[in-house]
N, C-alpha and C positions, 0 to 999 in steps of 0.2 A: 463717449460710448457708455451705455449703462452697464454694473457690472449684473451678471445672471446672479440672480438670487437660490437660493439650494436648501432642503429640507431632509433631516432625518427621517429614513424610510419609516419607522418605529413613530415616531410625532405625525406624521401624514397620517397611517395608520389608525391612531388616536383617532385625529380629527375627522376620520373616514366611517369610525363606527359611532361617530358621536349622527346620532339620523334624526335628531329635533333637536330646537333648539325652546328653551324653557315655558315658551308661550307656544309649544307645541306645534311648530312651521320647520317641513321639513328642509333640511341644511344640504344645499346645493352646490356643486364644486366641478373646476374640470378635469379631466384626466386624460394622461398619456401611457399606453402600456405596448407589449408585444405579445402576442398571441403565442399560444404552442406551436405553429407552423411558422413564424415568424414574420407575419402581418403587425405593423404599427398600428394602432387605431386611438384614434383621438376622440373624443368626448366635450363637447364644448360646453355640457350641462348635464349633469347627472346627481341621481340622488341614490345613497345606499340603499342595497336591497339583500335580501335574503337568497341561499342558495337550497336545492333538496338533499345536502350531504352534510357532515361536519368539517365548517370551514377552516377552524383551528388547526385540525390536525394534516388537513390538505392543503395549508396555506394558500388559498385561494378565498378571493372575497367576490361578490354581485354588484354591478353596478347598474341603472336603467338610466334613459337617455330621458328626458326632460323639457317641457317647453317654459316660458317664462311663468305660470300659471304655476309650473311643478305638476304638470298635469302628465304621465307616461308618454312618449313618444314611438315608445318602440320596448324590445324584451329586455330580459334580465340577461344581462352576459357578464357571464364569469370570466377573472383571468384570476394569474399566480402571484402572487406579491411579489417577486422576484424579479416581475415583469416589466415593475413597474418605472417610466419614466418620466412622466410629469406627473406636480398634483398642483392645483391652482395655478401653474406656470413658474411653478417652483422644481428645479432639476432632485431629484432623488440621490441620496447620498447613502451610504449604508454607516 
């Protein structure tokens, strides 16, 4: 049985606002979080994105849904870091 692999929520984070990568191709990743009402929702390709508030201080970050192209699939949805529970199919640890 393989064992689950697990990532610092703070290291995810990093790689989460890293949104090009140096040949200027945005960096796509998947994610798992839980909504304020307590909806799971998964992401199987998403690229960061910007929200209309200050995300720092609201702890909450954007992510948009994605097709293989990197082309937009759908909106910008925000959740809370706190929320979060996969990133790349790596379990979130604090």
């Amino acid at each position: 049985m393989a064992e689950i692999q697990s990532i610092r929520r703070n290291l995810a984070l990093k790689e989460l606002e890293a949104k090009e990568t140096p040949d200027g191709k945005q960096v796509a990743f998947s994610i798992r979080f839980v909504t304020k009402n307590g909806e799971i929702v998964f992401i199987p390709r998403a690229v960061a994105a910007g929200l209309r508030f200050d995300m720092k201080s609201n702890r909450m970050r954007g992510v948009v849904p994605v097709d293989a192209q990197n082309r937009a699939t759908g909106h910008v949805t925000p959740f809370h870091i706190d929320g979060m529970i996969e990133f790349n199919d790596m379990k979130i640890k604090l």
